[in-house]
C-alpha positions, 0 to 999 in steps of 0.5 A: 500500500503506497502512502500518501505524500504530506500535504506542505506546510505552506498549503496547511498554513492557510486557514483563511482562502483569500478570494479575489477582488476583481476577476482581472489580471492587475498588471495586465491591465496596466499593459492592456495585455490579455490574460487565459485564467487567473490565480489569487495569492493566498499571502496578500490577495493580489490577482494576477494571469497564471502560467498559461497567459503571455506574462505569467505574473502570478508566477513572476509575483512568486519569484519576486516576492516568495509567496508561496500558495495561490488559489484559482480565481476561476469561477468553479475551479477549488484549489490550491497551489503551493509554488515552493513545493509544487503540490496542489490540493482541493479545498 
């Protein structure tokens, strides 16, 4: 029987699912570029494009900033991403 791989500390660190504001990516827009789906930071709420989009600025926030989980902003889609360690999980 194959064990389970531990959930992260960053993941099971989240109590409060932090969701987002406006359904828009906040730097596309201040380069009128377009977005595929969004992702909303789990640390300070921000909503930016995921990594299917042209600018990848959720990934770039991580980069610049390491925090770590972000949630998907998409209507219907329950989830979340910790880029520190690469585990999702449902919620």
């Amino acid at each position: 029987m194959q064990q389970e791989p531990e959930i992260c500390q960053h993941l099971t660190a989240v109590t409060d699912i932090k969701q987002p504001q406006d359904y828009v990516c906040e730097e596309c827009i201040k380069t009128h570029s377009s977005w595929m789906h969004l992702r909303t930071c789990q640390t300070c709420g921000v909503t930016l494009c995921c990594d299917s989009s042209p600018n990848t600025h959720m990934t770039r926030h991580f980069e610049a900033t390491a925090h770590p989980v972000v949630i998907s902003a998409e209507p219907g889609e329950r989830w979340l991403w910790c880029y520190a360690d690469q585990q999702i999980i449902g919620y």
